[in-house]
DRENTORKOL-3810 file (N, C-alpha, C; in nm, 4 decimals):
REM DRENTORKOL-3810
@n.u->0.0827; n.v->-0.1181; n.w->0.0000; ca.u->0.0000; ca.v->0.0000; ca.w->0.0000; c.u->0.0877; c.v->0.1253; c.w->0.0000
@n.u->0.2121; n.v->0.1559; n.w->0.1003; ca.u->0.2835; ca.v->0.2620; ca.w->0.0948; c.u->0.4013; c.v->0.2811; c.w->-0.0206
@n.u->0.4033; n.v->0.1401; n.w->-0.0764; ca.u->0.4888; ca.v->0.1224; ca.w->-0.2003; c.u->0.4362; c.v->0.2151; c.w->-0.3341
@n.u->0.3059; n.v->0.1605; n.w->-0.3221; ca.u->0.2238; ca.v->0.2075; ca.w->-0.4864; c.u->0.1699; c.v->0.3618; c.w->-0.4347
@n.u->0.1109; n.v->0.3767; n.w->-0.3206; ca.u->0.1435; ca.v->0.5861; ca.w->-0.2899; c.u->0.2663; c.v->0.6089; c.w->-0.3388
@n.u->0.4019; n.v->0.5816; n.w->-0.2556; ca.u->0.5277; ca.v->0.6706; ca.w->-0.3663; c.u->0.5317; c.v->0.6231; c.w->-0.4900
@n.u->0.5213; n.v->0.4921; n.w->-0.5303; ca.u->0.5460; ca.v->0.4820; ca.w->-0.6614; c.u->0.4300; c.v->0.5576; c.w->-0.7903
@n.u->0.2996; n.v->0.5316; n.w->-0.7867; ca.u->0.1854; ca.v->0.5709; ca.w->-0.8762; c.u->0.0636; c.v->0.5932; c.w->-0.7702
@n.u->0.0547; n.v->0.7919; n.w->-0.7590; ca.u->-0.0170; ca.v->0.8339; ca.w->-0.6487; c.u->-0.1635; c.v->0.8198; c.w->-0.6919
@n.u->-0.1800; n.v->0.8310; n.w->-0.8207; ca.u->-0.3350; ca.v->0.8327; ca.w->-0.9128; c.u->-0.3569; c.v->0.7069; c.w->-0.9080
@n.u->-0.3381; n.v->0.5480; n.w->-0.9273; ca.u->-0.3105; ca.v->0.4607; ca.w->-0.8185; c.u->-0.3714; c.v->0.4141; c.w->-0.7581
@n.u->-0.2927; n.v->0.4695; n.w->-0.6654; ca.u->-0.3201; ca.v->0.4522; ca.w->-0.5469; c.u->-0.4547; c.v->0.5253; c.w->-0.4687
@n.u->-0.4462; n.v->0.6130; n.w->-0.5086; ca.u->-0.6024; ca.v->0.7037; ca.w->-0.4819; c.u->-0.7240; c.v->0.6462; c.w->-0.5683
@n.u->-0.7366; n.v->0.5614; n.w->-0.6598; ca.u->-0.8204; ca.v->0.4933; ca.w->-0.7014; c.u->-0.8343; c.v->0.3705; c.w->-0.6546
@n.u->-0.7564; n.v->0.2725; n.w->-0.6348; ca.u->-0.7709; ca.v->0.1409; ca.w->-0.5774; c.u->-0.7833; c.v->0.1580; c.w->-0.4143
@n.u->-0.7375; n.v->0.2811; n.w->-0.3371; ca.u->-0.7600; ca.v->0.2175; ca.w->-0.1830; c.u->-0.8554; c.v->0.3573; c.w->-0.1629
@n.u->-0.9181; n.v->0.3924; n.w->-0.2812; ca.u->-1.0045; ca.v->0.5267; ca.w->-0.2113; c.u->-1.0764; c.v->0.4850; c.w->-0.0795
@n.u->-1.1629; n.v->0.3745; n.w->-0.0993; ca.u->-1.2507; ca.v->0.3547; ca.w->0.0632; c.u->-1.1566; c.v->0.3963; c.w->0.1762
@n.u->-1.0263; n.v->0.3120; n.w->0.1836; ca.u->-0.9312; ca.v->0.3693; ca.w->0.2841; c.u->-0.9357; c.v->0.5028; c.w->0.3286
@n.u->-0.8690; n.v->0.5514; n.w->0.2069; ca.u->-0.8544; ca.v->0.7161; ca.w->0.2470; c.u->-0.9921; c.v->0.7923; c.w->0.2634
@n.u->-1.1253; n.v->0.7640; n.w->0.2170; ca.u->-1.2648; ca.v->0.8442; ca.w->0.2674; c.u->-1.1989; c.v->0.7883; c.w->0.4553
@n.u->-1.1970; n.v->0.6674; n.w->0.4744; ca.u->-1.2640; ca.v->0.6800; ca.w->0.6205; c.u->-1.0931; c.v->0.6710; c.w->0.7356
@n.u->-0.9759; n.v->0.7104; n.w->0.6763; ca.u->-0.8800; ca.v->0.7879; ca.w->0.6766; c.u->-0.8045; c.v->0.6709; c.w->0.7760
@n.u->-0.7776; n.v->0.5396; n.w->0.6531; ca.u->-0.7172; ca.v->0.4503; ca.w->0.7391; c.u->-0.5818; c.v->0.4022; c.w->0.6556
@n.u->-0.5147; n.v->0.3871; n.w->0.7133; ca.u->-0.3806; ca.v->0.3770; ca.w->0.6385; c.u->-0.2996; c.v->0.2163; c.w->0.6544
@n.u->-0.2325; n.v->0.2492; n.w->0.5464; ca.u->-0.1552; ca.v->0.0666; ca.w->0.5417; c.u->-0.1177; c.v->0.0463; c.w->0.7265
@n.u->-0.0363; n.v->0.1037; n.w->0.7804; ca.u->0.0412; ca.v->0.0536; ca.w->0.9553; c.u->-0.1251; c.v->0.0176; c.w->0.9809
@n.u->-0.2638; n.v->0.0900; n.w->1.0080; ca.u->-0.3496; ca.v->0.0453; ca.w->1.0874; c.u->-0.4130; c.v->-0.0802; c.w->1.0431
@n.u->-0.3736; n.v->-0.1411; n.w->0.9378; ca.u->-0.4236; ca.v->-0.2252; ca.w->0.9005; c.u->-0.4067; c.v->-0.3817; c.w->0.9023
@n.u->-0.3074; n.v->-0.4012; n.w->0.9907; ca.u->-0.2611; ca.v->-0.4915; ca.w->1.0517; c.u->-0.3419; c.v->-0.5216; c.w->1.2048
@n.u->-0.3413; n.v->-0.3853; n.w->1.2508; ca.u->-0.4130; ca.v->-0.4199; ca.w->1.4013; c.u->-0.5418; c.v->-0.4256; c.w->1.3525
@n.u->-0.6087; n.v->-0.3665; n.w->1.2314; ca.u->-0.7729; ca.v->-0.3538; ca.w->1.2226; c.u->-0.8167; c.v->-0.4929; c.w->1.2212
@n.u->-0.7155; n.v->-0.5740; n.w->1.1503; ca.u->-0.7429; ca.v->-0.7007; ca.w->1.1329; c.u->-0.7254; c.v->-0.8196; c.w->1.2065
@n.u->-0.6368; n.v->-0.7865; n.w->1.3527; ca.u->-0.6106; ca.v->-0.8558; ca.w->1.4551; c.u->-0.7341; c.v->-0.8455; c.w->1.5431
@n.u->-0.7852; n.v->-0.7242; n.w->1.5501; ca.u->-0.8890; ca.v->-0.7235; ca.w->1.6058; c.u->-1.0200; c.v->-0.7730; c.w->1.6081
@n.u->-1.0415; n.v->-0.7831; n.w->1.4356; ca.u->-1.1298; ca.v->-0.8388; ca.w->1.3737; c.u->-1.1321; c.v->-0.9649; c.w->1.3918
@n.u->-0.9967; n.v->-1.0032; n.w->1.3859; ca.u->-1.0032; ca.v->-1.1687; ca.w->1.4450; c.u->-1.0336; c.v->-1.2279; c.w->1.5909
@n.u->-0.9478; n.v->-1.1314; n.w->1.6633; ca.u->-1.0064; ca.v->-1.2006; ca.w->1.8147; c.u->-1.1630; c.v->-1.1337; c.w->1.8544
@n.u->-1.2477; n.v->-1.0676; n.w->1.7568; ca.u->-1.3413; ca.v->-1.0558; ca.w->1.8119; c.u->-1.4573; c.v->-1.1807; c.w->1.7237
@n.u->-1.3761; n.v->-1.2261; n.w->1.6209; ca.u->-1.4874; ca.v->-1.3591; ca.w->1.5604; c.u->-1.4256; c.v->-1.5006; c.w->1.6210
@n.u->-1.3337; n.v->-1.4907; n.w->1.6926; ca.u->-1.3007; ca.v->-1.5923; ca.w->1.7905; c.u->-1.3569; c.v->-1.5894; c.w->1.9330
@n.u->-1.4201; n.v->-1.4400; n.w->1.9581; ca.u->-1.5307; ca.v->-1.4423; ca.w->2.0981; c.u->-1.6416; c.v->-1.5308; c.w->2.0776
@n.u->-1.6387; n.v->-1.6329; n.w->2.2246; ca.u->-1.7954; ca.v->-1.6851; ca.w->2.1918; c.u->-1.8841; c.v->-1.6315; c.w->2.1583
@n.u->-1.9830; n.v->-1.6328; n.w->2.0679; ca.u->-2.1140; ca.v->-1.5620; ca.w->2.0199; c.u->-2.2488; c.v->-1.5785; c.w->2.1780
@n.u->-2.2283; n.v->-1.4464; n.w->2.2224; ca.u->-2.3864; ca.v->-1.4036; ca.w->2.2727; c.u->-2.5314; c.v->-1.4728; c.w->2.2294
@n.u->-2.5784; n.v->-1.5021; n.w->2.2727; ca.u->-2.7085; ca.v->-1.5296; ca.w->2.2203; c.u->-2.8264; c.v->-1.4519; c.w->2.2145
@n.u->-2.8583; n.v->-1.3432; n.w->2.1165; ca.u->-2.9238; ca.v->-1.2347; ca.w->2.1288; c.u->-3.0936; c.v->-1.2754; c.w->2.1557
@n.u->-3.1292; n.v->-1.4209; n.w->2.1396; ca.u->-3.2436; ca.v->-1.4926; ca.w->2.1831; c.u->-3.2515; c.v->-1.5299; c.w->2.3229
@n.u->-3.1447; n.v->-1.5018; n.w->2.4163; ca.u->-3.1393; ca.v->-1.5780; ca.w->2.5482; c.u->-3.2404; c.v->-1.5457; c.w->2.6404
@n.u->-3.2969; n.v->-1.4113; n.w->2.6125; ca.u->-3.4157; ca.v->-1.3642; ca.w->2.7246; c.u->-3.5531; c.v->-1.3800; c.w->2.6963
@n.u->-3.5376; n.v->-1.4388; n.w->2.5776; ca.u->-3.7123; ca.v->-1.4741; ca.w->2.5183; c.u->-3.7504; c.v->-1.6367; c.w->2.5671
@n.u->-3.8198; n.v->-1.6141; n.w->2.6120; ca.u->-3.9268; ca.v->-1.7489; ca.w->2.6423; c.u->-3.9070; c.v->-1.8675; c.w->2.5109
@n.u->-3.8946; n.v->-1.9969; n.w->2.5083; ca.u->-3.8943; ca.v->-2.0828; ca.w->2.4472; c.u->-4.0334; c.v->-2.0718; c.w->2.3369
@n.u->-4.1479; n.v->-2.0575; n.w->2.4753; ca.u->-4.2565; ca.v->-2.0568; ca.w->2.3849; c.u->-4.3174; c.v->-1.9765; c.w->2.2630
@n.u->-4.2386; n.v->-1.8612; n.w->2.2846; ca.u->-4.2153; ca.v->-1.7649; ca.w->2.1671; c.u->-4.2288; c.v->-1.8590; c.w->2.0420
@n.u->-4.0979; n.v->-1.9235; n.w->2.0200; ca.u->-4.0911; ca.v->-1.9783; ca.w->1.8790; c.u->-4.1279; c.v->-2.0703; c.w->1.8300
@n.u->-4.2810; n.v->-2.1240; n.w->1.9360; ca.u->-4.3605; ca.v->-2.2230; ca.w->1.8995; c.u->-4.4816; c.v->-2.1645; c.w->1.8143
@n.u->-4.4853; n.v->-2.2421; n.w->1.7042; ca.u->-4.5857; ca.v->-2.1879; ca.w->1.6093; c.u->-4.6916; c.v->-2.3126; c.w->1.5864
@n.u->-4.8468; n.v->-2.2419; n.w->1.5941; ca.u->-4.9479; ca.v->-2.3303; ca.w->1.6053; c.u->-4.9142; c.v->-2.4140; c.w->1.4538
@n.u->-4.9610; n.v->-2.5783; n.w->1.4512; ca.u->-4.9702; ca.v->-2.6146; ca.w->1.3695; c.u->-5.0575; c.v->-2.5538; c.w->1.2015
@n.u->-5.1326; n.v->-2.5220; n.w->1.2988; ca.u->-5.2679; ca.v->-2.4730; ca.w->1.1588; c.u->-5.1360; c.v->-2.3276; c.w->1.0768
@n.u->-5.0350; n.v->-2.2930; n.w->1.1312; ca.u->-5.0162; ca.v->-2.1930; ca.w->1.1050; c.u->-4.8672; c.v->-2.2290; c.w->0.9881
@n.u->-4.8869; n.v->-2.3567; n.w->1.0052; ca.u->-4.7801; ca.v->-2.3842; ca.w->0.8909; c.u->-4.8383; c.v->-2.4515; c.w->0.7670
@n.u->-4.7060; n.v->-2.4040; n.w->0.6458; ca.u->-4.7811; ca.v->-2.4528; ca.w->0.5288; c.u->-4.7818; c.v->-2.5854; c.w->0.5722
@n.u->-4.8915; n.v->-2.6234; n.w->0.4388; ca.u->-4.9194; ca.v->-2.7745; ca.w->0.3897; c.u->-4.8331; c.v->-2.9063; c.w->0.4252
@n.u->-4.7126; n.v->-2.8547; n.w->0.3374; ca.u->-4.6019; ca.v->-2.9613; ca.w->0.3543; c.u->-4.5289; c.v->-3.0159; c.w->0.4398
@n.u->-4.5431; n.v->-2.8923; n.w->0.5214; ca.u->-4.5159; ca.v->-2.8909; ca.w->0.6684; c.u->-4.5043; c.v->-2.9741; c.w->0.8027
@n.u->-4.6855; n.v->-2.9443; n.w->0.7471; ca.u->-4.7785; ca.v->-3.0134; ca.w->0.8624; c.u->-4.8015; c.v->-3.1478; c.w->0.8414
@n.u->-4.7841; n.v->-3.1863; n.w->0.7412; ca.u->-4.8095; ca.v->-3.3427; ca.w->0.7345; c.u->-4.7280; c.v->-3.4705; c.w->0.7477
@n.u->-4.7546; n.v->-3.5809; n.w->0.8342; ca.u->-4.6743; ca.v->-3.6151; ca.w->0.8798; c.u->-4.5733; c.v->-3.6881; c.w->0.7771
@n.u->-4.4583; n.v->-3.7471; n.w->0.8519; ca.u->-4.3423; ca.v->-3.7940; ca.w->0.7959; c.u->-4.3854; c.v->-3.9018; c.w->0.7227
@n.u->-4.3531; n.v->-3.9337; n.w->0.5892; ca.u->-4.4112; ca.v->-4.0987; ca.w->0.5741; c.u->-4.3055; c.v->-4.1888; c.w->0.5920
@n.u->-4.3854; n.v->-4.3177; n.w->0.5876; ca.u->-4.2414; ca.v->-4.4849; ca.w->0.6959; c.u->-4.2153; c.v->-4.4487; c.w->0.5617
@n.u->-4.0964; n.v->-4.5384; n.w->0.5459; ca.u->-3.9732; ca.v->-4.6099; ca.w->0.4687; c.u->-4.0549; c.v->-4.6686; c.w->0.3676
@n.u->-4.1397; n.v->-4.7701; n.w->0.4069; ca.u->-4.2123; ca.v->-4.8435; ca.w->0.2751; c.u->-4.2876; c.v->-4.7611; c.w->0.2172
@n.u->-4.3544; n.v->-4.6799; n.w->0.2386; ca.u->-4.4532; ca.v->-4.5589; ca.w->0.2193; c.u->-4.3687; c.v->-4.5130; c.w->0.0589
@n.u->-4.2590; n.v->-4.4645; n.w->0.1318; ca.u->-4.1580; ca.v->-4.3840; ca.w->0.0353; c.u->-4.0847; c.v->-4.4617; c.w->-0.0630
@n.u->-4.0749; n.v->-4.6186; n.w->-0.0302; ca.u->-4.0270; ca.v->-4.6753; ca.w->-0.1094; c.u->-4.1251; c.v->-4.7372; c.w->-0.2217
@n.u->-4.2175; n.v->-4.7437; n.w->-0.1993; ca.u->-4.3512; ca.v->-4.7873; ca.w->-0.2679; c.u->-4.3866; c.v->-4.6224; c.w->-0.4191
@n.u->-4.3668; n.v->-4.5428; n.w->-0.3618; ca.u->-4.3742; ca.v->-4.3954; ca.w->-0.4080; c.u->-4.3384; c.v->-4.3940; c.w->-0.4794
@n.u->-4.1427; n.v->-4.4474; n.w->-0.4709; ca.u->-4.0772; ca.v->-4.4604; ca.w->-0.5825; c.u->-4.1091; c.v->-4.5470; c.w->-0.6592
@n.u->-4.1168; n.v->-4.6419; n.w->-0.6567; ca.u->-4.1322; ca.v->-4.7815; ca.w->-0.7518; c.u->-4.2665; c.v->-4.7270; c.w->-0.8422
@n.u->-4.3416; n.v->-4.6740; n.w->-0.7548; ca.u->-4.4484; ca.v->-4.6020; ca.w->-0.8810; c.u->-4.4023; c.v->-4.5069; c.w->-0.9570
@n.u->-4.3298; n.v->-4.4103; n.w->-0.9280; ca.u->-4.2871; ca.v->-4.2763; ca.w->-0.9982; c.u->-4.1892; c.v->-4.3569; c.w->-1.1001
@n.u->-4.0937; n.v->-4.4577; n.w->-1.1103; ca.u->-4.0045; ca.v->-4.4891; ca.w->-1.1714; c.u->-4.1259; c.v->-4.5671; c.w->-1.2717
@n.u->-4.1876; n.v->-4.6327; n.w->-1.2325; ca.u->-4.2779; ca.v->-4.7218; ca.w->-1.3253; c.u->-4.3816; c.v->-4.6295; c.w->-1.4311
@n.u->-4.4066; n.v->-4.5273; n.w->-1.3840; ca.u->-4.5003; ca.v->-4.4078; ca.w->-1.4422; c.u->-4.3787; c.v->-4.3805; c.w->-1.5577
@n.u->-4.2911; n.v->-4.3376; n.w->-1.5126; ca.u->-4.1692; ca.v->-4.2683; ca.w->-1.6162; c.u->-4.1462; c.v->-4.3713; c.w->-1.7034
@n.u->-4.1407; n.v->-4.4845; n.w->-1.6628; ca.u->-4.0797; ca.v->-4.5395; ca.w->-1.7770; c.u->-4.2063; c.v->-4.6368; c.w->-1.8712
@n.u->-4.3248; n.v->-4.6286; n.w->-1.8242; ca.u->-4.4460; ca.v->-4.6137; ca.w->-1.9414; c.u->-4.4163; c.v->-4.5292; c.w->-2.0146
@n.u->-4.4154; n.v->-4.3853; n.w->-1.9698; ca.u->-4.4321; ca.v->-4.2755; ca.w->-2.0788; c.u->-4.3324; c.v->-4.3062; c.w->-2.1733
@n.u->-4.1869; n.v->-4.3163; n.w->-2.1211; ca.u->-4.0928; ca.v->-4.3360; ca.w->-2.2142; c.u->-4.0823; c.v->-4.4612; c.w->-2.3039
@n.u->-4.1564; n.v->-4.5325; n.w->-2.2538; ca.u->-4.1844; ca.v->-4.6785; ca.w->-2.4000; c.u->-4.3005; c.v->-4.6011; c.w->-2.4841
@n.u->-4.4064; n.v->-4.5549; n.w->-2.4426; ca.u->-4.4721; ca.v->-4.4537; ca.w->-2.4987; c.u->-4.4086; c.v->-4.3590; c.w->-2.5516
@n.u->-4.3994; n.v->-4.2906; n.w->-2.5890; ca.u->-4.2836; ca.v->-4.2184; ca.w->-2.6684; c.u->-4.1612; c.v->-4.2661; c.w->-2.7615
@n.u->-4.1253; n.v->-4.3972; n.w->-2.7227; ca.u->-4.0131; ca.v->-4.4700; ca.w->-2.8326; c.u->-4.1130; c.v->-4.4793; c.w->-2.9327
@n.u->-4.1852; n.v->-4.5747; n.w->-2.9114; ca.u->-4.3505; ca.v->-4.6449; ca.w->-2.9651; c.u->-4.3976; c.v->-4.5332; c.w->-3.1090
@n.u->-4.4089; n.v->-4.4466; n.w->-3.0146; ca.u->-4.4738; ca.v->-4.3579; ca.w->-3.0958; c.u->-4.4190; c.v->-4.2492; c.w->-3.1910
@n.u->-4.2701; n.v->-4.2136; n.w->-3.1772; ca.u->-4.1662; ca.v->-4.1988; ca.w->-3.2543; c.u->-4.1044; c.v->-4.2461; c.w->-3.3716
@n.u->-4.1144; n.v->-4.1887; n.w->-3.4678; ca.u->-4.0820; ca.v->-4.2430; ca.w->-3.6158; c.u->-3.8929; c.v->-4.2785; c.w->-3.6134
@n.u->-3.8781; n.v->-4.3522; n.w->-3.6943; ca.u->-3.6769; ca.v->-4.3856; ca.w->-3.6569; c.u->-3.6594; c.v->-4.2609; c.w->-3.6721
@n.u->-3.5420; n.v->-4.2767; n.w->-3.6089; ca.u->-3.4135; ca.v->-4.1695; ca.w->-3.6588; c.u->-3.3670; c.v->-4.1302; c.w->-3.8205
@n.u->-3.3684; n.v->-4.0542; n.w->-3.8723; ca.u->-3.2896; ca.v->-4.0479; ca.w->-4.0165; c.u->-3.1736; c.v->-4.0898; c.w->-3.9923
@n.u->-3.1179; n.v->-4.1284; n.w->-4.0822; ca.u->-2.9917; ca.v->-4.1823; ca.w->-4.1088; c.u->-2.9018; c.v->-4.0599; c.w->-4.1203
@n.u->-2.7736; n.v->-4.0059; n.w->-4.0648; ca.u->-2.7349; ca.v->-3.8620; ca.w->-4.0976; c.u->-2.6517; c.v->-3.9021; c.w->-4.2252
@n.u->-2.6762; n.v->-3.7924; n.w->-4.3247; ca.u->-2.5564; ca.v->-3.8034; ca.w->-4.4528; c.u->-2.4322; c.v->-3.8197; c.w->-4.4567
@n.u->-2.3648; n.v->-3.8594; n.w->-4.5268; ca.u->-2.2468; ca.v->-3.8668; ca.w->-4.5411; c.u->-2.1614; c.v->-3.7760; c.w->-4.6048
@n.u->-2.0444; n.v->-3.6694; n.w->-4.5753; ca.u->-2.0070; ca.v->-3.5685; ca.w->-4.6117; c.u->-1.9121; c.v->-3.6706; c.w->-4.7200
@n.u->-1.8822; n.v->-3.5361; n.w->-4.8272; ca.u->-1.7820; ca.v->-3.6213; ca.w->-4.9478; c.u->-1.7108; c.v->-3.5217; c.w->-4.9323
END
């Protein structure tokens, strides 16, 4: 930073302008950033700690659809699939079926 000020001042006044608006210079910028670190190495506060649990209980009726309904078992979901895969691959014999061949592509000379 104090290299490219003496060397190219126009520069330097374009690439670190934010710096110089809020009038911080290459030396402070070593501690700005030490600081910055031991303060994201402070345990985090919990700005929720004085609110009641029950706060962030929300009535069922008050959630969407997808939400609210319950989890389905394993076979439920595995059954789901075996239909969705079986649906897809009707359509797609449907569709070979019903598809004229391929052209043959030409042959360049």
């Amino acid at each position: 930073m104090e290299l490219l000020e003496e060397e190219d001042p126009e520069r330097y006044q374009t690439q670190f302008s934010s710096y110089i608006e809020r009038e911080i210079e290459g030396d402070s910028l070593e501690e700005m950033y030490q600081k910055a670190h031991e303060k994201v190495r402070l345990p985090m506060r919990s700005s929720t700690a004085h609110i009641p649990l029950d706060a962030f209980l929300v009535s069922p009726s008050a959630l969407p659809v997808a939400v609210r309904r319950s989890a389905r078992t394993l076979s439920t979901r595995r059954q789901r699939r075996r239909t969705r895969i079986r649906r897809g691959m009707s359509r797609f014999r449907r569709r070979m079926r019903s598809a004229r061949p391929p052209s043959r592509p030409r042959r360049r000379r």
